[in-house]
C-alpha positions in Angstrom: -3.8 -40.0 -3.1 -1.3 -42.6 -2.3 2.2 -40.9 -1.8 5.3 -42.4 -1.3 8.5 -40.0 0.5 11.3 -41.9 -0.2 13.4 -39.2 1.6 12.1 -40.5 4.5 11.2 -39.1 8.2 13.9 -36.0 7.9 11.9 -34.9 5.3 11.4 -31.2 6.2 8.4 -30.8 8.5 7.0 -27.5 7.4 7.0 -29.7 3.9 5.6 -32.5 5.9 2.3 -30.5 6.6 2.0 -29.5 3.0 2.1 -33.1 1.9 -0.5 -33.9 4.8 -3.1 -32.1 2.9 -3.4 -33.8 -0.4 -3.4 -37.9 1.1 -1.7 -40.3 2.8 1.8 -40.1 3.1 4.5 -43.0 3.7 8.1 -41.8 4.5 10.3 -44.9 3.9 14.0 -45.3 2.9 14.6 -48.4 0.4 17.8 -50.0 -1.1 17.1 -50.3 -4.9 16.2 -53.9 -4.9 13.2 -53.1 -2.6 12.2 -49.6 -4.1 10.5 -50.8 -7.1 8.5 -53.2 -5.3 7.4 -50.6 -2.7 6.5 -48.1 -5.3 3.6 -51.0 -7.0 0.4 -49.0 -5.0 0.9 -45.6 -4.8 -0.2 -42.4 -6.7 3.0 -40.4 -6.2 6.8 -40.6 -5.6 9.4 -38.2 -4.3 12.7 -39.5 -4.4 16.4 -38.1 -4.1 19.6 -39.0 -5.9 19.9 -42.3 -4.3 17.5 -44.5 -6.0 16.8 -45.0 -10.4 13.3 -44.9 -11.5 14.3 -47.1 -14.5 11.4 -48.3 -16.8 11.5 -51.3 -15.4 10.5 -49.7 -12.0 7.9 -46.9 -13.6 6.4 -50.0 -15.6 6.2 -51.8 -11.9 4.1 -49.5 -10.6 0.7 -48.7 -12.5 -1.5 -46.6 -10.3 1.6 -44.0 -10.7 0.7 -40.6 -12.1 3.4 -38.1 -10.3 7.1 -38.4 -10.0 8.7 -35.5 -7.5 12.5 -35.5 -7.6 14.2 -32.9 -5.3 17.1 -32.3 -7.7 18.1 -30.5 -10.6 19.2 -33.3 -12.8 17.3 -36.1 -14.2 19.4 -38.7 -14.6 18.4 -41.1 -11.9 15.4 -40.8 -14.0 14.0 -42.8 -17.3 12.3 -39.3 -18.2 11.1 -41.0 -21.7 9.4 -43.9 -20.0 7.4 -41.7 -17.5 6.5 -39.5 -20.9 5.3 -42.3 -22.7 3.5 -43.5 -19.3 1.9 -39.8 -18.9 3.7 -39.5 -15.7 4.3 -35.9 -14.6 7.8 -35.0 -13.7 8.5 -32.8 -11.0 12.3 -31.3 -10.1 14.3 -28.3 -9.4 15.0 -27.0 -12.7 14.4 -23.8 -13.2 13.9 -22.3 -9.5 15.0 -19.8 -8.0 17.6 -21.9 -6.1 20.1 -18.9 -5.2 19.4 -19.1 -1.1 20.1 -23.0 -1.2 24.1 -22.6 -1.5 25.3 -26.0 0.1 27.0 -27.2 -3.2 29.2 -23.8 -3.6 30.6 -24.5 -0.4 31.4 -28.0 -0.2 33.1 -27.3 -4.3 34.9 -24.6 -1.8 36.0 -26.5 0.8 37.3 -29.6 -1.5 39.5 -27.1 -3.5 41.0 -25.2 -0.1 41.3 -29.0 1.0 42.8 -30.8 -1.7 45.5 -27.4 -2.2 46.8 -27.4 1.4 46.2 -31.5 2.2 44.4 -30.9 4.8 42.5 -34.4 5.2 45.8 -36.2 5.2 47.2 -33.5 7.9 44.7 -34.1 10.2 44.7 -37.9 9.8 48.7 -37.6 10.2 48.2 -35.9 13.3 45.4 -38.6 14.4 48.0 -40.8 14.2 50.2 -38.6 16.6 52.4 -36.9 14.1 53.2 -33.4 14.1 55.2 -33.1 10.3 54.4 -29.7 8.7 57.1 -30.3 5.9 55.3 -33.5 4.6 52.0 -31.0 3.7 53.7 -28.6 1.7 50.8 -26.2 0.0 49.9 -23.7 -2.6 47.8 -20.1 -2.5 45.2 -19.2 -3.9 45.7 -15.6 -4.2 47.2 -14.7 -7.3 46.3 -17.9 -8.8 43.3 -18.4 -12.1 40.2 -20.0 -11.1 38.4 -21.7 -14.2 34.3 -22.5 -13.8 32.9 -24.6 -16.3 29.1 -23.2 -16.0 28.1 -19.9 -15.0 25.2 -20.3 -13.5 23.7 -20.3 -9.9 26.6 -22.7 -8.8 29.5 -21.4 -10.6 28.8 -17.4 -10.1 28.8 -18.5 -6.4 32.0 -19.8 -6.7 33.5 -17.1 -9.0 32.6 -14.7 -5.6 34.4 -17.1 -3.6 37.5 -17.3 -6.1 37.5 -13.6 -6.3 37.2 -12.7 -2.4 40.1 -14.7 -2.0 42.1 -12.8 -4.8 42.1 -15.0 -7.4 41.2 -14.2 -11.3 38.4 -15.7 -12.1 37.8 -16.8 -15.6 34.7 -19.0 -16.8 33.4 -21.4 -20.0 29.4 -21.0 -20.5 28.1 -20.9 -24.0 24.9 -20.6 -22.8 25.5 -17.7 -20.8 26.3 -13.6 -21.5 29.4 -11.6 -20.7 29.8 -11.0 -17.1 32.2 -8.7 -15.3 32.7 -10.8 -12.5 34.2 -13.9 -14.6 34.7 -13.0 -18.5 34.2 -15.7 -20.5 36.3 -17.8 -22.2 36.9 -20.4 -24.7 37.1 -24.2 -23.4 40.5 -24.3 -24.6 41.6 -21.1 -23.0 40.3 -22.1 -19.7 41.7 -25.3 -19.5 45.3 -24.0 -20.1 45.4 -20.5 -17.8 43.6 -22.0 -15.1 45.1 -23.3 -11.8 42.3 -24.7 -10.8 38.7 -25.7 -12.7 35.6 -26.3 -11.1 32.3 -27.9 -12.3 29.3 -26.0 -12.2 27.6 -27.6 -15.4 24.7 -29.9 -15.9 25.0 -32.8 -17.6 23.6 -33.8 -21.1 25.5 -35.0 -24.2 27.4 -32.2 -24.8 28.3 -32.4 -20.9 29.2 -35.9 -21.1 33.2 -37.0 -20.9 33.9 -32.8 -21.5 37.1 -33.8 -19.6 38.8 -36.6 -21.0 42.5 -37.3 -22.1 42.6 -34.6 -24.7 41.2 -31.9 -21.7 44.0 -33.1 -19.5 46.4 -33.2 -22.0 45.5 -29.0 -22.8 45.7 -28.3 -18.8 48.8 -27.3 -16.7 50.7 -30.6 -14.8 50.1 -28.3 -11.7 46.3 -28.0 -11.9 43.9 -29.4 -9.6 40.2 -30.5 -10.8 37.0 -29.8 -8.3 33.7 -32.0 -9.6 30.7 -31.5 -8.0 27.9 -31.6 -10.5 28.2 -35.0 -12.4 30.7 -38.0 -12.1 29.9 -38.6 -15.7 31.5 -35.0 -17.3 34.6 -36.2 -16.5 35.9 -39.7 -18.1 36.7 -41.8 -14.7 39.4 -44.1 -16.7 41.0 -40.9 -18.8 41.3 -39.0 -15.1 42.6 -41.7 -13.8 45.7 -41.9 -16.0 46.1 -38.1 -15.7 46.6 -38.5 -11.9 49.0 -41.6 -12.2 51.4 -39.4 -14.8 51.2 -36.5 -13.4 49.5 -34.6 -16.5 47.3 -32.9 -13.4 48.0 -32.3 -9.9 45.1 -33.7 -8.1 41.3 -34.4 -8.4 38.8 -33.9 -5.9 35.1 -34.8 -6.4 31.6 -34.9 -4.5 29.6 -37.4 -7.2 31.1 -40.4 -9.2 29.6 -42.0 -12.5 27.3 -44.8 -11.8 27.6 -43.6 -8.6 23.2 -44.9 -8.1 24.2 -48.0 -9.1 26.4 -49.2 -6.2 24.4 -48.7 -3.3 26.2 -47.4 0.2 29.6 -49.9 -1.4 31.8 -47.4 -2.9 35.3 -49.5 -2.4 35.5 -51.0 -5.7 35.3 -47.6 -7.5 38.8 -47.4 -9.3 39.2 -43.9 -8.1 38.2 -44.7 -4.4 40.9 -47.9 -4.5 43.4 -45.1 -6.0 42.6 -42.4 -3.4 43.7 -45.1 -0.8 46.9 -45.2 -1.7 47.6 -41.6 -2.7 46.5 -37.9 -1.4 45.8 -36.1 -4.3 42.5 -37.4 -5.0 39.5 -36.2 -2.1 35.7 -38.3 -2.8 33.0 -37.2 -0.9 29.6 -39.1 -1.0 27.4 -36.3 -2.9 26.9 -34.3 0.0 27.0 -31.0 -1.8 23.3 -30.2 -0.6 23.3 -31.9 2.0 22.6 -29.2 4.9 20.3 -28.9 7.1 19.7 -24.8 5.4 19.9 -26.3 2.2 17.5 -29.6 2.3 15.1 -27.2 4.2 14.8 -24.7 1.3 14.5 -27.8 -1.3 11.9 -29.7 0.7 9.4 -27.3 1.0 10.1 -25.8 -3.0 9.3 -29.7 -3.9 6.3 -30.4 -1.4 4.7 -27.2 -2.5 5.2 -28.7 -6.7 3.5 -31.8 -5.5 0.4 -30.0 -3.9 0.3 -28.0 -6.8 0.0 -31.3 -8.7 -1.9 -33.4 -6.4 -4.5 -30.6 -6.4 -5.2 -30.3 -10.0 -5.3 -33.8 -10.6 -7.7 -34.4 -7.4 -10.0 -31.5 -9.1 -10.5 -33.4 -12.6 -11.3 -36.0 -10.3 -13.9 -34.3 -8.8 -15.6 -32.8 -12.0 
């Protein structure tokens, strides 16, 4: 089996040797424009969040039977053209995931940085300034954390919000009652909380959750943490809510589209905005991106493919 590792030569080695086993592997990176042509000879593909596996790139590539993505979400994905195609999707839905806690604590440290202004502090004293008054904070103790998705993600972060003596308050209709962080109704959590962080996956009923009408319902002095999807919150309506004031600040790890652009990022509205202003913090979706954290991924995802490879290489066989 032909099997492409677009992750390329970081790719865990412990996963490495599992890989080994079932064919030869490449390990290549590839901007998009050379990725589908790349991709034409091979068997299998494992890819991360920065390259699409459109149609047209699944309909480029005709020996390809096994798509391995080391992610939760699928969106990079044309998932009904790889159906249609017979193409076996691999991911990381549904695993145990709860030792692989990278994206917890970046969502952590963006909120403890975009409360206290500590990027702008440090780049003020860079500069040689020493101004404590011009970085005037808040606490967090005392103050209601809101989590929008209760799952391994946001009951990490409720733990977080509650060690530093916060209530912790949460919206999951797909999840039970939990003592930790009751459950609440959107609404609710959008107007008690101080601060709301995105733990949810995104889908249609995900998609623009927070728009004007969600900004509208939350407090002028709440701050906004995304680090699942740029596409749950409308770009353009958050946009308008930082200029007026109708939130405090936004800070963010993923942006919409955010596959499409490549390694350019300066044209993004909310990039251009965070230039000028400090209560807006991008990072460049590096929530699992750890050394603990790809580790733990790798080898969950190499192990999937063998899984894989080895059935299909037995039917071959027989």
């Amino acid at each position: 089996m032909k099997i492409l590792n677009t992750i390329g030569e970081q790719f865990n080695l412990e996963a490495q040797k599992v890989l080994k086993r079932f064919g030869e592997v490449e390990y290549q990176k590839f901007s998009q424009d050379e990725f589908g042509h790349a991709l034409k000879n091979f068997d299998a593909v494992i890819i991360g969040l920065g390259l699409r596996l459109d149609g047209g790139v699944i309909d480029g590539a005709p020996n390809l039977r096994l798509i391995a993505t080391a992610t939760t979400g699928l969106d990079h994905i044309d998932v009904a053209r790889a159906q249609e195609r017979g193409i076996q999707i691999l991911s990381l839905q549904d695993e145990d995931l709860k030792a692989v806690t990278g994206t917890a604590e970046l969502a952590w440290g963006l909120l403890i940085s975009l409360v206290r202004h500590i990027p702008e502090a440090f780049t003020d004293v860079k500069n040689g300034g020493w101004e404590r008054e011009k970085f005037f904070g808040n606490n967090l103790a005392g103050k209601t954390l809101g989590i929008v998705g209760l799952g391994r993600l946001g009951t990490m972060m409720a733990q977080y919000g509650r060690v530093f003596g916060m209530r912790v308050i949460a919206y999951d209709p797909y999840q039970d009652a939990s003592e930790g962080a009751p459950l609440v109704d959107f609404k609710i959590l959008l107007s008690e909380s101080d601060i709301i962080s995105i733990h949810a996956p995104f889908n249609k009923e995900t998609q623009d959750l927070f728009n004007k009408k969600a900004f509208r319902q939350m407090k002028n002095s709440a701050y906004l943490i995304n680090t699942s999807r740029g596409q749950i919150v409308n770009e353009a309506d958050v946009l308008k809510a930082l200029k007026s004031k109708t939130i405090a600040g936004y800070a963010a790890d993923v942006l919409a589209g955010e596959t499409e652009f490549g390694n350019d990022a300066s044209d993004h509205p909310l990039v251009t905005y965070a230039k000028e202003h400090e209560n807006v913090i991008i990072t460049p979706h590096i929530g699992g991106y750890t050394a603990e954290s790809r580790a733990a991924t790798d080898i969950i995802i190499a192990h999937k493919v063998a899984e894989h490879l080895g059935v299909i290489l037995a039917k071959q066989r027989d």
